[in-house]
C-alpha positions as CSV (number, residue, x, y, z in Angstrom):
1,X,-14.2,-7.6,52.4
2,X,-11.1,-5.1,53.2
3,X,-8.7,-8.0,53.1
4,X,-10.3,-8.5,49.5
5,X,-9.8,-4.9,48.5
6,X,-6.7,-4.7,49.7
7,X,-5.8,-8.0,47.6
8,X,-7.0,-6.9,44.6
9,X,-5.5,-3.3,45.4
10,X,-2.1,-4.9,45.7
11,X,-2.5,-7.1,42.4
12,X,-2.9,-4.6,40.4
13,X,-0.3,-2.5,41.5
14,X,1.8,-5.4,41.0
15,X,0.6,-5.6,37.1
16,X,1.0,-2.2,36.6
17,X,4.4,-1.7,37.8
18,X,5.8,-5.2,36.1
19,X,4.3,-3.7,32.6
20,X,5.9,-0.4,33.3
21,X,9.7,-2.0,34.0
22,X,9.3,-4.3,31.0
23,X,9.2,-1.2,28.4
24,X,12.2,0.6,27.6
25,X,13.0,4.1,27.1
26,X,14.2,4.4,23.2
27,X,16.6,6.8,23.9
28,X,17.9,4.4,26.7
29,X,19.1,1.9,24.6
30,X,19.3,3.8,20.9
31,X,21.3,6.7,19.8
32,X,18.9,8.6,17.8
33,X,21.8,10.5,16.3
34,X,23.7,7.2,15.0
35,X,21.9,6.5,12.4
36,X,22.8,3.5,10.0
37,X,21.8,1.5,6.8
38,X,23.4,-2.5,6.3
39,X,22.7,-4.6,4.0
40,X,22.6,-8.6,5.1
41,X,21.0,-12.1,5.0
42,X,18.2,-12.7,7.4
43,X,19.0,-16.2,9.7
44,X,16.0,-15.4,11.9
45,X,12.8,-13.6,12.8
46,X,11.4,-13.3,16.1
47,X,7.6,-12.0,15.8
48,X,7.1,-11.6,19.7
49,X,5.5,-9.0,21.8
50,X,6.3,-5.9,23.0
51,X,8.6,-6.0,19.9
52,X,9.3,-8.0,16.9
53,X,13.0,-8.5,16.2
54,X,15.1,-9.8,13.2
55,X,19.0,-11.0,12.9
56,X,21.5,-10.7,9.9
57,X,24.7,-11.9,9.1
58,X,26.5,-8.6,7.6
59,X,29.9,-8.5,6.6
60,X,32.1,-6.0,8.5
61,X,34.7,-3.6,7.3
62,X,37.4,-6.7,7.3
63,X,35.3,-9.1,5.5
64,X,34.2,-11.1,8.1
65,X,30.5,-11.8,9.1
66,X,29.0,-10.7,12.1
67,X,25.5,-11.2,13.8
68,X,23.2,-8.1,14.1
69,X,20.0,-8.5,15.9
70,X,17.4,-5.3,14.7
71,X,14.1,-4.7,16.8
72,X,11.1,-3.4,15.0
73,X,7.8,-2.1,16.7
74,X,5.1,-4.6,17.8
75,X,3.3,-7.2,15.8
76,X,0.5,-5.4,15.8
77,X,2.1,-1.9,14.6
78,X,3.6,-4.1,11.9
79,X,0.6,-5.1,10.8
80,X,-1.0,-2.1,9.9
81,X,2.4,-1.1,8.0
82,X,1.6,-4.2,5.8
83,X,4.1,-6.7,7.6
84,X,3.0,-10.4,7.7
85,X,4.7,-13.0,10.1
86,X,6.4,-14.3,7.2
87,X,7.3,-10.8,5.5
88,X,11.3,-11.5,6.4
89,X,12.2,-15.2,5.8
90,X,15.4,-16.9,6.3
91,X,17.8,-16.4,3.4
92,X,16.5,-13.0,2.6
93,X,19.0,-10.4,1.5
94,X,17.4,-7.0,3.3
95,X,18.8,-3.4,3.9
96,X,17.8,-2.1,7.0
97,X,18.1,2.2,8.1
98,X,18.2,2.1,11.6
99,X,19.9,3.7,14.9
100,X,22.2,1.9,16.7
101,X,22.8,0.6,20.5
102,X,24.4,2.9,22.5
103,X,26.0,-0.1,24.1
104,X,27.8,-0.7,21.3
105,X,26.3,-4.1,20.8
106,X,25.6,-5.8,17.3
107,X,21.8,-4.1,18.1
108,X,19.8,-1.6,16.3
109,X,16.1,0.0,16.0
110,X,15.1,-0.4,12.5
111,X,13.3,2.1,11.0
112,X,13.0,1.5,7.6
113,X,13.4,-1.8,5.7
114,X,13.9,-2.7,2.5
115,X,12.8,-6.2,1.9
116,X,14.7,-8.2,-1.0
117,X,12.2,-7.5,-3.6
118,X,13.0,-4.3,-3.4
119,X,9.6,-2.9,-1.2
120,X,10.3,-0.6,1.5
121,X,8.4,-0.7,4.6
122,X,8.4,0.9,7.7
123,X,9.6,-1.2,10.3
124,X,7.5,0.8,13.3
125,X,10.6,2.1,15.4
126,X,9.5,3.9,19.2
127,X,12.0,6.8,18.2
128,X,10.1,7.6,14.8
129,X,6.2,7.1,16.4
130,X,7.1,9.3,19.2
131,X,8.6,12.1,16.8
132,X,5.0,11.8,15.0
133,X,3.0,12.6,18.0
């Protein structure tokens, strides 16, 4: 029975802590005070958990197009903004308001989409939902 305890003691832990390394701080990763808003064609979505992400091609300051990868809150969040899995579909032309990586990296935290017919949704970023509580 203790060896039991002790099992089931030790899984959990385990759980709890892989969960907890998994998540990252926002301000980690974003600059809340570089904000941004581009303007490109979607070339794919990925509607994954903890957080959905999109890419765009966007043209930079010398004309030539780069990759930009944009994370948005969870599925589920999205879905109670109005987001569907196929809200954001290949081809689209989107501006996105967002902060960008501290790293530098093509990577930003949306917070505010505007999909190409011209609806704005919010795109459920951590650094927004944790201003609101």
């Amino acid at each position: 029975m203790k060896t039991t305890i002790t099992s089931l003691a030790l899984l959990l832990a385990t759980c709890f802590s892989a969960s907890a390394f998994s998540h990252h701080s926002f301000v980690s990763q974003y600059d809340p005070n570089q904000e941004s808003v581009m303007t490109g064609r979607v070339v794919g979505v990925r509607w994954v958990n903890p957080h959905a992400f999109f890419d765009l091609m966007i043209e930079n300051e010398e004309g030539i197009e780069e990759r930009w990868s944009f994370e948005l809150g969870s599925p589920n969040t999205l879905i109670r903004y109005g987001w569907y899995r196929d809200t954001l579909q290949e081809g689209d032309v989107v501006t996105v308001d967002g902060y960008l990586a501290r790293s530098g990296a093509n990577l930003a935290n949306a917070k505010i989409v505007t999909l190409a017919d011209g609806t704005v949704v919010q795109a459920g970023s951590s650094y927004e939902l944790e201003r609101q509580q």
